[in-house]
Jmol script that loads the backbone (N, CA, C; Angstrom):
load data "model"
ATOM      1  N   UNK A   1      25.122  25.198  32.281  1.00  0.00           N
ATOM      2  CA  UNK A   1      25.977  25.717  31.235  1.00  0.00           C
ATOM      3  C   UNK A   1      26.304  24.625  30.219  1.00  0.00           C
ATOM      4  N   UNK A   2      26.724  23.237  30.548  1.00  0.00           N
ATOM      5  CA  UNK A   2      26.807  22.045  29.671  1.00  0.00           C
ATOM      6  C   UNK A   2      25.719  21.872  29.089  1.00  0.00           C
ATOM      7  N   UNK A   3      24.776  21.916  29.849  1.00  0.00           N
ATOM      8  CA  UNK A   3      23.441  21.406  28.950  1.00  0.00           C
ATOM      9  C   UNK A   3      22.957  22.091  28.218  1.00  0.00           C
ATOM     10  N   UNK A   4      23.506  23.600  27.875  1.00  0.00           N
ATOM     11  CA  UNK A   4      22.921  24.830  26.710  1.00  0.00           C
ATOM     12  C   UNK A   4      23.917  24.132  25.650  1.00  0.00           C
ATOM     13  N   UNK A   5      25.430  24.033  26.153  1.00  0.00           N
ATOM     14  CA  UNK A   5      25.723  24.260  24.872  1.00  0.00           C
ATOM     15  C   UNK A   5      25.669  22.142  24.147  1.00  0.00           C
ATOM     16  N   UNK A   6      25.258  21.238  25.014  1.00  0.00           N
ATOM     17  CA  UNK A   6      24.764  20.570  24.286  1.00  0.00           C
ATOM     18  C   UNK A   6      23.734  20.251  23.996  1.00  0.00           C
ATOM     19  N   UNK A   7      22.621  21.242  24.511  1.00  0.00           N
ATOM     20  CA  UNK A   7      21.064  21.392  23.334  1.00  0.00           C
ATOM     21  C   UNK A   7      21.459  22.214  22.362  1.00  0.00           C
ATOM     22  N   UNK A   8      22.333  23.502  22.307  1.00  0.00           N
ATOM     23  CA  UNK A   8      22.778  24.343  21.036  1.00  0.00           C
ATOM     24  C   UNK A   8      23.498  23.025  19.692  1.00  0.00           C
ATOM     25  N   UNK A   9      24.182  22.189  20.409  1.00  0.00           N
ATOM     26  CA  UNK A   9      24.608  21.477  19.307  1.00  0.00           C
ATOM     27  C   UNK A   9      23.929  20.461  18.634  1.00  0.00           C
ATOM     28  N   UNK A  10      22.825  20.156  19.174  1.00  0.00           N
ATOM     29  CA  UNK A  10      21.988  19.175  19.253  1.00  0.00           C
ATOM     30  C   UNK A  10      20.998  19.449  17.934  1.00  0.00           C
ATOM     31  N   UNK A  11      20.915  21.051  18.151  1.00  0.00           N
ATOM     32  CA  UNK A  11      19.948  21.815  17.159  1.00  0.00           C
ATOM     33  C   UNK A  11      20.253  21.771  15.145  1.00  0.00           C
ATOM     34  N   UNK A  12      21.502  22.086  15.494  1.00  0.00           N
ATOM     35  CA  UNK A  12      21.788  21.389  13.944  1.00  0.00           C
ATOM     36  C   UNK A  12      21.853  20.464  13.208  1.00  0.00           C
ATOM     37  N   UNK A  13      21.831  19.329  14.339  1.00  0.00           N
ATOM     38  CA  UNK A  13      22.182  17.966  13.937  1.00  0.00           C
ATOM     39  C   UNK A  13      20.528  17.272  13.148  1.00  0.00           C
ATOM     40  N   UNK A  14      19.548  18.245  14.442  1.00  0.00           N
ATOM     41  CA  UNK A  14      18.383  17.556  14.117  1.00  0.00           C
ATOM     42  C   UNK A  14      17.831  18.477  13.164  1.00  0.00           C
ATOM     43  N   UNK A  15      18.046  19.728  12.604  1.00  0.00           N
ATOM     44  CA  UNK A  15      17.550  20.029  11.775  1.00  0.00           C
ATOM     45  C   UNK A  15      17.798  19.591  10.197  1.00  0.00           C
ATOM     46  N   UNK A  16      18.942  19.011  10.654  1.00  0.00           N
ATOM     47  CA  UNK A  16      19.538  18.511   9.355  1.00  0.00           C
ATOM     48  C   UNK A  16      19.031  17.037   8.726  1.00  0.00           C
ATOM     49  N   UNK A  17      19.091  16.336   9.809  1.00  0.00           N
ATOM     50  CA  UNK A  17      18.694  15.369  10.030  1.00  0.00           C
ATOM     51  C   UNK A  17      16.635  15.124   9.245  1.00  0.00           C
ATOM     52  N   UNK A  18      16.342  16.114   9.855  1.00  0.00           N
ATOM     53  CA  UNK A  18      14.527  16.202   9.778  1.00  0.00           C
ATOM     54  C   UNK A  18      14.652  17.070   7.887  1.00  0.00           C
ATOM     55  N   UNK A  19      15.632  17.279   7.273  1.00  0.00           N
ATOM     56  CA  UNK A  19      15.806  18.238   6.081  1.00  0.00           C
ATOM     57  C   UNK A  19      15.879  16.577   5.559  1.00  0.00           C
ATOM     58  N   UNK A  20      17.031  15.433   5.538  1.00  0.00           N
ATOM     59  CA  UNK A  20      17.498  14.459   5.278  1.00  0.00           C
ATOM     60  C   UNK A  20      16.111  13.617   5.180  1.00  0.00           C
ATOM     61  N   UNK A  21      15.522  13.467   6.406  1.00  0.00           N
ATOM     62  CA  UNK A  21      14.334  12.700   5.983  1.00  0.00           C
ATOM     63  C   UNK A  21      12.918  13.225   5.135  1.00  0.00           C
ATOM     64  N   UNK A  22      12.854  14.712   5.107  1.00  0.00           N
ATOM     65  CA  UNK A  22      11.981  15.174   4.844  1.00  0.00           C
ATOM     66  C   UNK A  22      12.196  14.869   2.785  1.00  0.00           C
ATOM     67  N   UNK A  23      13.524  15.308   2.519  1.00  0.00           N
ATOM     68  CA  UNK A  23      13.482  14.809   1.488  1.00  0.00           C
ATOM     69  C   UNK A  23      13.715  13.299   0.703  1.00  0.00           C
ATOM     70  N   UNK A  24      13.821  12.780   1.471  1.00  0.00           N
ATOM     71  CA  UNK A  24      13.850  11.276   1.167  1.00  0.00           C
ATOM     72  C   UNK A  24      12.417  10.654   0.887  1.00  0.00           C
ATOM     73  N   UNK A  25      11.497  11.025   2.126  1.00  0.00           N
ATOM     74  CA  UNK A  25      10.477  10.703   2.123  1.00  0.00           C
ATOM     75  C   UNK A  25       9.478  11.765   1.121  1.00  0.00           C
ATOM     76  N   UNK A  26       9.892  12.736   0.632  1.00  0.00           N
ATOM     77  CA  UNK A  26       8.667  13.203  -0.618  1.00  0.00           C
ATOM     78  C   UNK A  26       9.472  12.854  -2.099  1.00  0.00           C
ATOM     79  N   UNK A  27      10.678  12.492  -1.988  1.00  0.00           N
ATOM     80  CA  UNK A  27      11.143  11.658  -3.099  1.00  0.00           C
ATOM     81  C   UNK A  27      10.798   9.972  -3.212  1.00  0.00           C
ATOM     82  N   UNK A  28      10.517   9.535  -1.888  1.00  0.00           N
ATOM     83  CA  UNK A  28       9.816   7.982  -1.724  1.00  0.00           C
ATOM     84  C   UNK A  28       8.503   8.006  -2.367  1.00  0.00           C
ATOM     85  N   UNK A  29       7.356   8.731  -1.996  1.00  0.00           N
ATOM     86  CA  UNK A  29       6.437   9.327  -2.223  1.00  0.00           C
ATOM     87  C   UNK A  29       5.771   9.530  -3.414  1.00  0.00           C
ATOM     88  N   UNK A  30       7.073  10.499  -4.169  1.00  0.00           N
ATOM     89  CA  UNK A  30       6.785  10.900  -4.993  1.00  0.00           C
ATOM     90  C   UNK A  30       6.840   9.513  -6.351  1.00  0.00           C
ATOM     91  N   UNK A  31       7.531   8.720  -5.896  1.00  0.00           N
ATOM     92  CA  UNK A  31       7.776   7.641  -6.600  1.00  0.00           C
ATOM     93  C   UNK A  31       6.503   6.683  -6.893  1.00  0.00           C
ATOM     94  N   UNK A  32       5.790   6.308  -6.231  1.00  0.00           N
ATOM     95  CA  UNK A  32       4.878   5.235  -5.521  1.00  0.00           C
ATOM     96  C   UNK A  32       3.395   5.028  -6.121  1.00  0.00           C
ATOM     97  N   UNK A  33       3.353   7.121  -6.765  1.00  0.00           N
ATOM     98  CA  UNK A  33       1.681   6.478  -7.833  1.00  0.00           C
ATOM     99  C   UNK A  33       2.058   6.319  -8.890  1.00  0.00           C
ATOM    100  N   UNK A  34       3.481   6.560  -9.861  1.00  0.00           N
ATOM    101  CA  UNK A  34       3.654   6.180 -11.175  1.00  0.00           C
ATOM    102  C   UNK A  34       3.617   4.374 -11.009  1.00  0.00           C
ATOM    103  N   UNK A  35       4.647   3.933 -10.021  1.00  0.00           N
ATOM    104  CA  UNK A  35       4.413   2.674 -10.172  1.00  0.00           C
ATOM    105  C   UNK A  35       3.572   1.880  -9.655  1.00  0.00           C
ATOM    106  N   UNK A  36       2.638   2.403  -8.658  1.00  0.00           N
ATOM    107  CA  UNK A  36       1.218   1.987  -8.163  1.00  0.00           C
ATOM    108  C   UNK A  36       0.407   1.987  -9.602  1.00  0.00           C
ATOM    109  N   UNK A  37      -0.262   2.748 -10.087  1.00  0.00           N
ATOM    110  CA  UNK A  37      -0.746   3.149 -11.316  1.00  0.00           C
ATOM    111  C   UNK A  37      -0.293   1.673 -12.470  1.00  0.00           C
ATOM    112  N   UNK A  38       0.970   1.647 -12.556  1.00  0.00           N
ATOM    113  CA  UNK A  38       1.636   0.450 -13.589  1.00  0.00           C
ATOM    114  C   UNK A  38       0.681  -0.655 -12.754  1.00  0.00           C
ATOM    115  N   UNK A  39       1.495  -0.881 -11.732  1.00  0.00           N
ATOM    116  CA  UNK A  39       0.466  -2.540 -10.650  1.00  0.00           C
ATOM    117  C   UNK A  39      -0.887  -2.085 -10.894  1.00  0.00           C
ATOM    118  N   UNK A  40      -1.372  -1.144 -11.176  1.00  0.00           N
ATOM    119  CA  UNK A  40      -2.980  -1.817 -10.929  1.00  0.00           C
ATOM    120  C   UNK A  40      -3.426  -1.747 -12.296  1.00  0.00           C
ATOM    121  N   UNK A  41      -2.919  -1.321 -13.644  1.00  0.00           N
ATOM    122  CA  UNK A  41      -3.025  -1.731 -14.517  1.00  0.00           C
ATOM    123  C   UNK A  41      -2.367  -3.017 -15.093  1.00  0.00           C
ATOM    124  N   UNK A  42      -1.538  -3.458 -15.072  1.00  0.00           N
ATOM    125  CA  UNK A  42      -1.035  -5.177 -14.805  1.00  0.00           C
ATOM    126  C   UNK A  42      -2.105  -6.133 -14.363  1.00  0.00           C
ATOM    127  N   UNK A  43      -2.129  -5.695 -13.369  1.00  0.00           N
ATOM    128  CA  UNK A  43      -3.571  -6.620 -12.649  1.00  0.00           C
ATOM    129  C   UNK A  43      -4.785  -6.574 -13.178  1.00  0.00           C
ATOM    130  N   UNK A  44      -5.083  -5.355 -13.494  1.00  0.00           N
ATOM    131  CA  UNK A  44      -6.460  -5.139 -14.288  1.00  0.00           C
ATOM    132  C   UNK A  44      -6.510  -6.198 -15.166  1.00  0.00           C
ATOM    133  N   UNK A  45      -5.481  -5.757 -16.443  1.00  0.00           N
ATOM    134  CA  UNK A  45      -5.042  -6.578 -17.902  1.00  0.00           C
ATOM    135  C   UNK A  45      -5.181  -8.044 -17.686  1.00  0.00           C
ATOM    136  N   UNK A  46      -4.535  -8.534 -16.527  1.00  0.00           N
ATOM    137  CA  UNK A  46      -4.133  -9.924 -16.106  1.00  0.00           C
ATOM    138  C   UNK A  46      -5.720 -10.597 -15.985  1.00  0.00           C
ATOM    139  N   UNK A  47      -6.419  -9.762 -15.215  1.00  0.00           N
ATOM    140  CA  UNK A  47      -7.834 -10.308 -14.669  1.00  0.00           C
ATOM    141  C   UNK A  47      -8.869 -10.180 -15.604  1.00  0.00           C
ATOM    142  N   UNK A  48      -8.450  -9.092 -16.698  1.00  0.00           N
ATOM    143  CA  UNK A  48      -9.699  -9.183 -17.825  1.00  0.00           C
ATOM    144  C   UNK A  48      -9.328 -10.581 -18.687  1.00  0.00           C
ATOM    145  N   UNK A  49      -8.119 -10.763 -18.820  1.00  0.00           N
ATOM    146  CA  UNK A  49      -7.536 -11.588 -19.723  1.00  0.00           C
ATOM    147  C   UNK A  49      -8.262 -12.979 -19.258  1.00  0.00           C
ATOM    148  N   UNK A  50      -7.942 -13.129 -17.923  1.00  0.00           N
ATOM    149  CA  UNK A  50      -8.534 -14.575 -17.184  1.00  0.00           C
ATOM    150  C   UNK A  50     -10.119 -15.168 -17.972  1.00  0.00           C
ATOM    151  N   UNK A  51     -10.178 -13.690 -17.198  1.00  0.00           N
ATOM    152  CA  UNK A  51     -12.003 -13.987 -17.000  1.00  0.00           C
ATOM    153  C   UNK A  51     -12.548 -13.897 -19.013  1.00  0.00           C
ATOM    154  N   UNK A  52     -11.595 -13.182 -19.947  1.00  0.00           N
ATOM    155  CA  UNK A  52     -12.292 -13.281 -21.039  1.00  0.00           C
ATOM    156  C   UNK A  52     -12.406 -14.938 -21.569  1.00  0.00           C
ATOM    157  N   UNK A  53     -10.993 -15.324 -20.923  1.00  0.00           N
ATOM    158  CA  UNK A  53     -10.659 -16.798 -21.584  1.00  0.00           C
ATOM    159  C   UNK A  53     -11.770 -17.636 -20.637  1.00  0.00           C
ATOM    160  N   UNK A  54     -12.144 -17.464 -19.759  1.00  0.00           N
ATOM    161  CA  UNK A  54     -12.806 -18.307 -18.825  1.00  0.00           C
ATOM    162  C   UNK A  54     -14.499 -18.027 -19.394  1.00  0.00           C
ATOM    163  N   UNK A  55     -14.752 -16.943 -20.046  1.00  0.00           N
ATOM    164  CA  UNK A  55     -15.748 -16.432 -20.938  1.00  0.00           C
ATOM    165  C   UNK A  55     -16.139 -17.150 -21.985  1.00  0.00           C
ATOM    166  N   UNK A  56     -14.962 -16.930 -23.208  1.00  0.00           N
ATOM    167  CA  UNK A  56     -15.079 -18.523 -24.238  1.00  0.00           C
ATOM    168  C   UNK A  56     -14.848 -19.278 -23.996  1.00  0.00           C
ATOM    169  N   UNK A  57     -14.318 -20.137 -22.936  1.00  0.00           N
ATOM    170  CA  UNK A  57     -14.323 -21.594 -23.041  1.00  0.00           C
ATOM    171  C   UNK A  57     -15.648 -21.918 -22.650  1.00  0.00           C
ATOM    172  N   UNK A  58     -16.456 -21.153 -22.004  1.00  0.00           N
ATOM    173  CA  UNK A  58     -17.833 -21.859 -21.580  1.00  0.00           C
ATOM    174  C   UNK A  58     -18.646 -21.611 -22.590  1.00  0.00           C
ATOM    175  N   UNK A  59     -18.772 -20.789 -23.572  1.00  0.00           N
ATOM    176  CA  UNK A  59     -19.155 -20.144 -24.117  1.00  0.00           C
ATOM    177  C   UNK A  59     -19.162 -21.511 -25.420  1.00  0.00           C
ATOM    178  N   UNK A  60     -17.500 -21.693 -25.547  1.00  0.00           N
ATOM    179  CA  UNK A  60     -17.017 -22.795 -26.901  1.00  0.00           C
ATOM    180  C   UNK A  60     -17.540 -24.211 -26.055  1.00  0.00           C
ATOM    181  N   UNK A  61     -17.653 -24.179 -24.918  1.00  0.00           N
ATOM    182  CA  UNK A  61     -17.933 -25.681 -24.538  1.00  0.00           C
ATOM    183  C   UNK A  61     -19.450 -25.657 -25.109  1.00  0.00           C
ATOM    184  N   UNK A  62     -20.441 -24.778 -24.231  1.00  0.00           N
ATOM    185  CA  UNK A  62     -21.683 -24.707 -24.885  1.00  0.00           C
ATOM    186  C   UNK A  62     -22.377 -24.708 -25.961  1.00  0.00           C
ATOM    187  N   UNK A  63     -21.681 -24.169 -26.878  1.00  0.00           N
ATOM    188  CA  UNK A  63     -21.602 -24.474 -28.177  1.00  0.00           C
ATOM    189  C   UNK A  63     -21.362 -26.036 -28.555  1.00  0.00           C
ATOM    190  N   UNK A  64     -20.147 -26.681 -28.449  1.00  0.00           N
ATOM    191  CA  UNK A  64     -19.852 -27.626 -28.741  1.00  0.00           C
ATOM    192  C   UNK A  64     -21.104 -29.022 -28.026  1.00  0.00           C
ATOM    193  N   UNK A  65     -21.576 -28.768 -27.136  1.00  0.00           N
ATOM    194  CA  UNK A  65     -22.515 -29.660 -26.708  1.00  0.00           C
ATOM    195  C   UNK A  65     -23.760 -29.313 -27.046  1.00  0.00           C
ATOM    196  N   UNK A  66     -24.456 -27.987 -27.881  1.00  0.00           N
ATOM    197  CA  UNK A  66     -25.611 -27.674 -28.464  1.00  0.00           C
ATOM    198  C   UNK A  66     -25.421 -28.462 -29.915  1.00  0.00           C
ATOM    199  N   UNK A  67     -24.398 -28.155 -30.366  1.00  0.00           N
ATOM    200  CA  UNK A  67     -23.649 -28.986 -31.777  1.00  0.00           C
ATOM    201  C   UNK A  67     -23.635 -30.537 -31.926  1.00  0.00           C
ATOM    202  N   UNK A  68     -23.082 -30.932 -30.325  1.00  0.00           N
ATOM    203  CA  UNK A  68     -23.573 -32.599 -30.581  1.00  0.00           C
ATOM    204  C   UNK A  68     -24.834 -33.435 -30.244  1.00  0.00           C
ATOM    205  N   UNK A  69     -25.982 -31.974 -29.303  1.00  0.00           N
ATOM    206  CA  UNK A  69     -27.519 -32.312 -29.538  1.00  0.00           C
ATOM    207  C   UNK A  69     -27.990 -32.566 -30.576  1.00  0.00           C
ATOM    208  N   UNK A  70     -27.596 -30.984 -31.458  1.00  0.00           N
ATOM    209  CA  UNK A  70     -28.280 -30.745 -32.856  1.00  0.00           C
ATOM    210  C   UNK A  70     -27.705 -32.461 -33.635  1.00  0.00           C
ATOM    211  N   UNK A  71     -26.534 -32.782 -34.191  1.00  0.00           N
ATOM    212  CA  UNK A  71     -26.086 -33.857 -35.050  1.00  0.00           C
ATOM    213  C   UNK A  71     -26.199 -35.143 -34.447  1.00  0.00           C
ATOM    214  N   UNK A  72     -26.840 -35.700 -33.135  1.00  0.00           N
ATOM    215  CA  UNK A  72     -27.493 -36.810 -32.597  1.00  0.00           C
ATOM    216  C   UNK A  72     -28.697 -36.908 -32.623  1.00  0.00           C
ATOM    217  N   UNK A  73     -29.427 -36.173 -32.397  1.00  0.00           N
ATOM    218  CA  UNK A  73     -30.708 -36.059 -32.613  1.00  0.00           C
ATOM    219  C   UNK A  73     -31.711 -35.870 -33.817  1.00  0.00           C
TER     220      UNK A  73
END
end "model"
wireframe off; spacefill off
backbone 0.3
color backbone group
């Protein structure tokens, strides 16, 4: 007889409870590809940026040492 009516009380607590997390977690969720989406465009930007500058400097170095072949020679 105790143990009905404390699984009967038990029943609201956890339904409420599983309502509490259920919306927390599709509001967590729901959060996570707008600002996922931002981070992997950041990073993108960041890494084209690197590699363009890492692009001309070899690019301006090579130059600059074809330039002091050409005017020594």
């Amino acid at each position: 007889m105790f143990f009905h009516l404390f699984v009967s009380s038990l029943i609201p607590l956890s339904s409420g409870l599983y309502f509490s997390l259920k919306k927390s977690f599709t509001s967590f969720v729901s959060c996570i590809p707008r600002y996922f989406i931002l981070f992997v465009a950041i990073v993108n930007g960041s890494s084209f940026l690197i590699w363009l500058s890492l692009s001309l400097l070899l690019v301006y170095r090579n130059a600059c040492d074809f330039c002091t072949l050409i005017f020594v020679s």
